[in-house]
VOGU-3710 file (C-alpha; in Angstrom, 3 decimals, decimal comma):
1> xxxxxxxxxx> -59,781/10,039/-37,258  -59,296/10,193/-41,211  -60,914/11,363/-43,982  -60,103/10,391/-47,949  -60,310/12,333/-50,987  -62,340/12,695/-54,002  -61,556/8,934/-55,712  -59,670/6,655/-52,953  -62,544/5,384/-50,937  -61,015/3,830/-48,325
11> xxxxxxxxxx> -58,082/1,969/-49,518  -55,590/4,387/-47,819  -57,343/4,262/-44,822  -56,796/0,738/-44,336  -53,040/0,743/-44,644  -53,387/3,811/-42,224  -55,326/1,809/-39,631  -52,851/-0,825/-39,115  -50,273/1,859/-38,999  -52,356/3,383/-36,044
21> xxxxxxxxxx> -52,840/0,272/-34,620  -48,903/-0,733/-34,516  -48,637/2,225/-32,366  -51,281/1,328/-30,236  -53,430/4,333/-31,483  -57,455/3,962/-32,295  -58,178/4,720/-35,749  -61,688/5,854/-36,699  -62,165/6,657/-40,559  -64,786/8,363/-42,165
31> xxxxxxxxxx> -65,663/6,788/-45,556  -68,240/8,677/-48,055  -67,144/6,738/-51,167  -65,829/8,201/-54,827  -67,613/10,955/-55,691  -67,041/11,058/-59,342  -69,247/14,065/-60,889  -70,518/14,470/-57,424  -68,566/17,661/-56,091  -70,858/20,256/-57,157
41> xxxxxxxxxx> -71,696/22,904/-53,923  -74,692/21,391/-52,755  -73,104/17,796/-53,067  -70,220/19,323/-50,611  -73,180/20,885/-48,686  -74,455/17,285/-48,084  -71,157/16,453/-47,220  -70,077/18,310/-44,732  -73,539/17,517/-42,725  -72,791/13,815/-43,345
51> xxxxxxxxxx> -69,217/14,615/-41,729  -70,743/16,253/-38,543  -73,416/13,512/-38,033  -70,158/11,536/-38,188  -68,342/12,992/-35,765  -70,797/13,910/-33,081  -71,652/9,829/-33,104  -67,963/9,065/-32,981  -67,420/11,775/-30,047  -70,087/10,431/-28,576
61> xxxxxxxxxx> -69,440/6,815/-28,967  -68,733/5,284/-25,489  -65,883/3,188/-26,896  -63,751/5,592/-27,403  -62,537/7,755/-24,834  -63,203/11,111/-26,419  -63,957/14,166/-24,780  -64,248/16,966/-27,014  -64,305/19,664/-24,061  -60,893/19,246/-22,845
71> xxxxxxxxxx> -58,145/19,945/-25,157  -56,497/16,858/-24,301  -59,198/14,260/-25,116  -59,935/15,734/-28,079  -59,250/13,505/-31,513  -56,857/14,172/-34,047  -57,739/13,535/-37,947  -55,622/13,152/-41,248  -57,146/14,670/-44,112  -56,093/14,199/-47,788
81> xxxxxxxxxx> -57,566/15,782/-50,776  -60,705/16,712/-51,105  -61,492/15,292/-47,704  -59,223/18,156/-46,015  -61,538/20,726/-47,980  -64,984/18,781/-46,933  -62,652/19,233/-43,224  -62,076/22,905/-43,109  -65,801/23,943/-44,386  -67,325/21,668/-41,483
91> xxxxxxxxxx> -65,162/23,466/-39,198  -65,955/26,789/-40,276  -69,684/26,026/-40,325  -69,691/24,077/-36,975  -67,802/25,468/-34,263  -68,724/23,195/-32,077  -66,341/20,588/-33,957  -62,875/20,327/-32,032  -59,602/18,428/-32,672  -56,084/18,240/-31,078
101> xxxxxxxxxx> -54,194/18,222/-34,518  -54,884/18,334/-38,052  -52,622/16,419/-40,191  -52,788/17,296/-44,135  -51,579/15,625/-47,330  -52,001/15,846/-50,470  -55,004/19,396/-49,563  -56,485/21,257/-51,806  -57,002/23,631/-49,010  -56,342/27,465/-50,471
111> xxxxxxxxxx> -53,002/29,182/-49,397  -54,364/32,108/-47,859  -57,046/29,376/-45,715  -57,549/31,734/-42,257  -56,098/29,304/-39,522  -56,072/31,723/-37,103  -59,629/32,098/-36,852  -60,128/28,299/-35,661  -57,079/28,487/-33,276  -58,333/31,242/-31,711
121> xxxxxxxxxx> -61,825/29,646/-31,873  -60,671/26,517/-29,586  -61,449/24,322/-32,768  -57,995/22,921/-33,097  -54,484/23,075/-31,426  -52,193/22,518/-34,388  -51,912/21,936/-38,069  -49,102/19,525/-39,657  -49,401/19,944/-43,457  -47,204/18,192/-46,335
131> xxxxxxxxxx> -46,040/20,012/-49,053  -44,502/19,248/-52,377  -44,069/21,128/-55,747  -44,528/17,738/-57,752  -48,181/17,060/-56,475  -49,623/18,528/-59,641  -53,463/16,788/-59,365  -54,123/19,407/-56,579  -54,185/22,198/-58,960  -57,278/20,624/-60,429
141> xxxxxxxxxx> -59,452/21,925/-56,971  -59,692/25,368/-58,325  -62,760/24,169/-59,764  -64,047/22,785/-56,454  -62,161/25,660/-54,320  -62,208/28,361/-56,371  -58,336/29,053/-55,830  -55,754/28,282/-58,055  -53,202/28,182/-55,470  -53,017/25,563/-53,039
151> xxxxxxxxxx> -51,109/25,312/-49,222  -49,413/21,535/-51,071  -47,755/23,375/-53,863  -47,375/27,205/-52,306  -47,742/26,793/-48,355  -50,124/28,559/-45,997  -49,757/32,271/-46,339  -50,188/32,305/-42,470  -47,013/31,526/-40,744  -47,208/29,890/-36,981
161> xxxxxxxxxx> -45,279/27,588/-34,982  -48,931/26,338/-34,597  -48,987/25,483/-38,598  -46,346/23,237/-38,737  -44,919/22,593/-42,627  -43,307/19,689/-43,699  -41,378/19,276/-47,124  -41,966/16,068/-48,843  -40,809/17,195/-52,393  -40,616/14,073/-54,318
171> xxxxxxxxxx> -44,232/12,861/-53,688  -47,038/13,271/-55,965  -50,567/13,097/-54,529  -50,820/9,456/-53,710  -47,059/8,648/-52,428  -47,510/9,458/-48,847  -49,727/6,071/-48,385  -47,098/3,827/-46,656  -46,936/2,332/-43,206  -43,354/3,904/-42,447
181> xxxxxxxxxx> -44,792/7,217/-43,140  -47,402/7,099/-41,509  -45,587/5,665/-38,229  -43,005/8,280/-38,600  -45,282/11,660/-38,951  -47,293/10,027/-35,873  -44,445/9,773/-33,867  -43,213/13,092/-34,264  -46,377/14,986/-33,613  -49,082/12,843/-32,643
191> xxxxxxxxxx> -47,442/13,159/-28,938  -47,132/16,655/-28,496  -49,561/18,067/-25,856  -52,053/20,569/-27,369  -51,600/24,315/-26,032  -53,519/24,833/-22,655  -53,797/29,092/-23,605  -57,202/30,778/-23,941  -57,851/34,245/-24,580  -59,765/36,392/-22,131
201> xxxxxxxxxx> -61,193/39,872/-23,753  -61,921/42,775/-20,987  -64,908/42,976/-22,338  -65,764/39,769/-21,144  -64,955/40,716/-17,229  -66,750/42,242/-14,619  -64,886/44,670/-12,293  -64,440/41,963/-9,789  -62,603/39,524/-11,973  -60,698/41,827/-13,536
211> xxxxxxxxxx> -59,359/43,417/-10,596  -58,081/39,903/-9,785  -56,535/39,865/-13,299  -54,827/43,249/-12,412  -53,596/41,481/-9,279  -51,804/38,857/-11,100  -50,882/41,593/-14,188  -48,860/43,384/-11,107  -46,846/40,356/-10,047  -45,669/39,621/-13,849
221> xxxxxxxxxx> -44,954/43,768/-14,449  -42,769/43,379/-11,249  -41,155/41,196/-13,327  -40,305/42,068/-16,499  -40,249/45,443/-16,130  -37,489/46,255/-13,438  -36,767/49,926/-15,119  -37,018/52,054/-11,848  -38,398/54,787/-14,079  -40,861/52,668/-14,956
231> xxxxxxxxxx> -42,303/51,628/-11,811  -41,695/55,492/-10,418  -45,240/56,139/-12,538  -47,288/53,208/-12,426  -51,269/53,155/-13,890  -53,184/52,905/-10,477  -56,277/50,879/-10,070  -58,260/53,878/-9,810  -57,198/54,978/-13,081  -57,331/51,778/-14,581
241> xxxxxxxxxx> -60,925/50,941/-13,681  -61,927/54,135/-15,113  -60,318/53,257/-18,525  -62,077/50,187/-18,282  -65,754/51,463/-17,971  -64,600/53,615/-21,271  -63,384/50,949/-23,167  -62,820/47,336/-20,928  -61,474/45,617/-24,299  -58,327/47,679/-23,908
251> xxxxxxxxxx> -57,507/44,925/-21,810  -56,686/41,237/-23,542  -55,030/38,578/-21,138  -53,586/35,062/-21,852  -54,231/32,234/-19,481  -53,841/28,533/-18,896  -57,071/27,088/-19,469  -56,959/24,784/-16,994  -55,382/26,720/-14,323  -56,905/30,464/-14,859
261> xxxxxxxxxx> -53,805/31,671/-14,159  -52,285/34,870/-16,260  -49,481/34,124/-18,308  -49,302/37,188/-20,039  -51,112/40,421/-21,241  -51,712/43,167/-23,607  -52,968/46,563/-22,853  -53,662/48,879/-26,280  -55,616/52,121/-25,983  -57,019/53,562/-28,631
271> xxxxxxxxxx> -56,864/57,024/-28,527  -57,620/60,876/-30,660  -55,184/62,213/-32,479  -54,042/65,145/-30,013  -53,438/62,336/-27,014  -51,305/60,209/-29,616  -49,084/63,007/-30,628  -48,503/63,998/-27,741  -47,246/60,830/-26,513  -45,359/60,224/-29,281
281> xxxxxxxxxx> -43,933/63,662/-28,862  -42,742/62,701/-25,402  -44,977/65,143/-23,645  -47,728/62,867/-22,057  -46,783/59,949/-19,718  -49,276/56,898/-20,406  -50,265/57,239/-16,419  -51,494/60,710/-17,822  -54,097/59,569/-20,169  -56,960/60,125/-19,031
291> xxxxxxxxxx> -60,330/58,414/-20,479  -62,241/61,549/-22,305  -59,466/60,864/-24,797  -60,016/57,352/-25,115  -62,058/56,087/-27,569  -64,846/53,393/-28,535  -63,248/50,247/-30,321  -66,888/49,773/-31,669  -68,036/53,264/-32,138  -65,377/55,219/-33,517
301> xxxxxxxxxx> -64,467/55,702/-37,072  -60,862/55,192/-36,864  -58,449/55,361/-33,925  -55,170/55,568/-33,064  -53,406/52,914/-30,716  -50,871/53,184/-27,787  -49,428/49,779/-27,118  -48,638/50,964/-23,124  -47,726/47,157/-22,336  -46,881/43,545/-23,421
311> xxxxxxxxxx> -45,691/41,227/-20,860  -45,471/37,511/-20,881  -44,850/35,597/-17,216  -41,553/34,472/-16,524  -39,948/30,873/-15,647  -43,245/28,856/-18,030  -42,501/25,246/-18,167  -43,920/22,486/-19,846  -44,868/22,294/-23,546  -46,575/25,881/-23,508
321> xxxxxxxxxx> -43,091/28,186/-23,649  -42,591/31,727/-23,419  -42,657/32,393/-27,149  -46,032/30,123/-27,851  -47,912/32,993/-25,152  -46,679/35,834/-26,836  -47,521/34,400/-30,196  -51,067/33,117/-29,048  -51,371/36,594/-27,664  -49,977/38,525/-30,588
331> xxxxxxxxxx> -52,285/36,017/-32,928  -55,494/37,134/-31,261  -54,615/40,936/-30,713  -53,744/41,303/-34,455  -56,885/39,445/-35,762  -59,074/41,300/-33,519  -57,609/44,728/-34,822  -57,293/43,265/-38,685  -61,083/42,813/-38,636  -61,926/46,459/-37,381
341> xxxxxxxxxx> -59,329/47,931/-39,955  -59,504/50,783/-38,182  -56,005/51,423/-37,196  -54,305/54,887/-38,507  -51,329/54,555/-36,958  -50,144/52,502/-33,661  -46,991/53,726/-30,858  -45,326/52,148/-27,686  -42,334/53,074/-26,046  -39,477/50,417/-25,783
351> xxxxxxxxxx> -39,282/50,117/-22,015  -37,088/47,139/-22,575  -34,525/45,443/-25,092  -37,149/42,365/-25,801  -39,839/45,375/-26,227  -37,470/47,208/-28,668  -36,579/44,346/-30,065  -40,700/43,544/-30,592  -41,189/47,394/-31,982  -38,962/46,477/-34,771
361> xxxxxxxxxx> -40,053/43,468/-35,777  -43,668/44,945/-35,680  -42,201/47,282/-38,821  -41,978/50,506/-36,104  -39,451/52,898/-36,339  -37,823/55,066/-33,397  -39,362/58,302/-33,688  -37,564/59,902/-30,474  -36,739/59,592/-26,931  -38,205/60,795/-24,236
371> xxxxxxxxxx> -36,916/62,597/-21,151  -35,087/58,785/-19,543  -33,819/57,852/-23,149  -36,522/55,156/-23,284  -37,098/54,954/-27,228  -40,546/55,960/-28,646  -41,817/53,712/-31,633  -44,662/54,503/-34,155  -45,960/52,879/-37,107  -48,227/54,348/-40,012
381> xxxxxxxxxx> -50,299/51,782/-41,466  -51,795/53,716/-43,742  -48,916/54,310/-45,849  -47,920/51,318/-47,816  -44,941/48,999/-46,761  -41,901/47,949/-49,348  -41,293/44,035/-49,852  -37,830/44,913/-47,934  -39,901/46,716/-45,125  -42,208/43,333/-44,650
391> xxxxxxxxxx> -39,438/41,243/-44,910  -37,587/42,909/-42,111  -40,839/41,989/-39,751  -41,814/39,355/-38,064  -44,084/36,576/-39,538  -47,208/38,128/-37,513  -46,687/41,092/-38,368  -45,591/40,719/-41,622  -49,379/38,594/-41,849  -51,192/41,376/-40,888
401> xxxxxx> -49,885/44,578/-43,242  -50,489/41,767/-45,683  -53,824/41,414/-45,400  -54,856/45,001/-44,466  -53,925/46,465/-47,828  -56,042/49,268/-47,785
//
């Protein structure tokens, strides 16, 4: 699919058709016309209705072979100028609206535009934007937009190896409409299979299923964590389904979508303050915790948060790796905690190098040891970090003290 910007009509979208074509791709464009004077907010109101008419006809058009429910039959769409804003805003407004990839050029989409929110929404599976410092006409948008700062000049503020960035630095805002181009950026992405992950909250699970969850949580532990200590003082079943009638969202597991199987987990406890020093102090064992210290993500005021374990499934093959599950995972546990803001401070203990390894780039610093020389991490989020601290993080991480500036 396509859709053009503010004053091209279609003309682009012909040259782009028979570049489709001469790769034995379907191209579908949507064509609204020049606007002119017309991109006042209710004019972009009508617009992005017109858009979803559009694409519900096309999605349901029998000569295509569309199916918008599996990840793999879903369309992809180029978007350039104010056609990727008209884009985003149907998105957002319709959730229902799903593509494989986004490609971008020449958007006037804002730099800090929340991908995250559609990827974890099941609304698309990757973006592939252009940008170049010399495409000056996209500065105009801040009067459409409202931001002077656009992902062609600046970037995306969100960093992903699902937002893919690519640096064409000589074009200006028309330059990318040539077959070659076209044929080239197709051929690198257009290809790649779409992510099969989905997130599953506790919350969403009833005892049954997620005692089958904790069967297949067991098998990857046995795994990845092969510290005897460790596995001297595991969390029983008992114990765990009584921490899940507290709080079940303490509990937030990756799987393949098509498969149901668990590829990887996270399990964060929010906690008072005297069950988080102590921990951090060395003098309570996470199997200790009990749940009249564990508290309501929904109810309480502030918390603090034990990170007791991340583990990601060994041996994945195929186009979903290792490092795309732990960033899908990381991706969703972060948002979900950036939009409570309720964080004080956060610990784990590094039970393993990769764990350290994740501490540290999550901006934690070794605190202590306990009693196996296993090193115990904390972070304060309440206390400002220096450019040097964020630059020391990771990208998520680095994302997410970002944006919860307090």
């Amino acid at each position: 699919m396509s859709i053009h910007g503010w004053n091209s009509n279609r003309d682009w979208q012909l040259i782009l058709t028979r570049s489709i074509n001469a790769i034995k791709l379907t191209s579908i464009p949507y064509v609204y016309g020049r606007k002119i004077f017309k991109i006042f907010p209710w004019h972009l109101k009508a617009d992005i209705s017109k858009f979803k008419d559009w694409y519900f006809n096309a999605a349901n058009n029998k000569n295509y072979t569309i199916d918008i429910s599996k990840p793999y039959h879903r369309p992809s769409i180029i978007a350039h100028s104010l056609g990727s804003y008209i884009l985003v805003k149907t998105l957002e407004k319709y959730p229902e609206i799903k593509f494989d990839k986004i490609f971008l050029v020449g958007s006037i989409i804002p730099e800090n535009y929340d991908w995250f929110k559609l990827i974890l929404n099941d609304q698309v599976s990757s973006i592939v934007y252009e940008r170049s410092q010399k495409d000056w006409v996209v500065s105009l948008s801040f009067l459409i937009t409202g931001s002077p700062k656009t992902c062609t000049r600046h970037g995306f503020l969100q960093k992903s190896s699902f937002i893919i960035e690519t640096n064409v630095e000589h074009f200006g805002h028309g330059d990318f409409n040539y077959e070659e181009h076209y044929i080239s950026m197709f051929k690198k992405y257009i290809y790649e299979k779409p992510h099969q992950l989905r997130i599953v909250h506790g919350k969403e699970l009833s005892k049954q299923q997620i005692l089958s969850k904790f069967s297949q949580t067991i098998a990857i532990d046995n795994e990845v964590y092969d510290d005897k200590v460790y596995q001297s003082s595991p969390i029983t079943t008992d114990k765990a389904l009584r921490w899940y009638d507290t709080e079940p969202d303490i509990w937030l597991f990756i799987e393949d979508n098509f498969t149901k199987e668990v590829l990887g987990y996270i399990n964060a406890v929010p906690v008072n303050d005297e069950t988080y020093n102590a921990f951090i102090n060395g003098t309570l064992k996470e199997s200790d915790i009990e749940p009249a210290s564990i508290l309501s993500y929904d109810t309480a005021t502030d918390y603090n948060l034990l990170i007791l374990s991340i583990a990601i499934k060994r041996g994945i093959e195929g186009q979903t790796t290792s490092a795309k599950v732990l960033e899908f995972l990381m991706m969703s546990f972060l948002y979900r905690h950036l939009n409570a803001c309720k964080i004080k401070r956060f610990g784990a203990v590094g039970w393993t190098r990769a764990g350290e390894n994740l501490c540290i780039g999550f901006g934690m610093s070794s605190v202590k040891k306990d009693e196996n020389e296993h090193p115990i991490f904390e972070c304060d989020t309440r206390i400002s970090k220096t450019t040097d601290e964020l630059n020391r993080m990771n990208f998520m991480a680095r994302w997410f003290f970002n944006k919860s500036k307090r």
